[in-house]
C-alpha positions in Angstrom: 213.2 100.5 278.2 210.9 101.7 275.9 211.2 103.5 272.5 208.6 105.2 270.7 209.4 106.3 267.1 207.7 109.3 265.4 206.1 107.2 262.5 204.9 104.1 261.8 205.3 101.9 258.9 202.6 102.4 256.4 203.0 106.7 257.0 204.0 109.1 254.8 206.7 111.2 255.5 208.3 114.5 253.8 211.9 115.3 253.8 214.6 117.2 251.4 215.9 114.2 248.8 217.8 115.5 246.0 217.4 119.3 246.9 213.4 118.5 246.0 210.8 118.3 249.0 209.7 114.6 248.9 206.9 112.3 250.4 207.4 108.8 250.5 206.4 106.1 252.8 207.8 103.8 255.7 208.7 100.5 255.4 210.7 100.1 258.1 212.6 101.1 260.9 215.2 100.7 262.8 216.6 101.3 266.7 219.9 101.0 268.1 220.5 101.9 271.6 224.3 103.2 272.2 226.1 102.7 275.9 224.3 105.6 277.5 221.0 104.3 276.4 220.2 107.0 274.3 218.0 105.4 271.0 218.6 106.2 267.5 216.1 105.5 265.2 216.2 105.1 261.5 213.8 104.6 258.9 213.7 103.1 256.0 211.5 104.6 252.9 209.5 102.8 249.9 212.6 104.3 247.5 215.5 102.1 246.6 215.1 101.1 250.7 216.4 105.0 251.3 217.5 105.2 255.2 216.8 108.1 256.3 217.4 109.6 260.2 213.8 110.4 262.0 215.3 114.0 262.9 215.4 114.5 259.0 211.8 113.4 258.8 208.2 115.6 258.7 204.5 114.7 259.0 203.4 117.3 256.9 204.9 119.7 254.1 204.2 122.6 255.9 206.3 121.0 259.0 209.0 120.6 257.0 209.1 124.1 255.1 209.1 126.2 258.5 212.6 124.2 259.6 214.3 125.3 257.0 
């Protein structure tokens, strides 16, 4: 099975943290596979190693503000 996340580690990625739209960067991930093989993947950011769910992650500013 293969898993391919949205970001790498090294990207910048925007997201609400503390009610304030936010870019920070990956330094990790990771991926965990439940019984019906369906992946969940987590990253974690550059800020106090902040894990963070990739559906609650943007690549751009503007990607972010039109899914609110």
């Amino acid at each position: 099975m293969e898993v391919e996340t949205k970001f790498d580690i090294g990207d910048k990625v925007w997201l609400i943290y503390n009610n304030l739209v936010t870019a920070l960067k990956v330094s990790g991930y990771r991926i965990t596979i439940d019984e019906s093989f369906n992946p969940e993947i987590v990253y974690t950011l550059n800020y106090n190693c902040l894990e963070v769910a990739e559906s609650q992650l943007f690549k751009t500013k503007e990607e972010l503000l039109n899914s609110l």
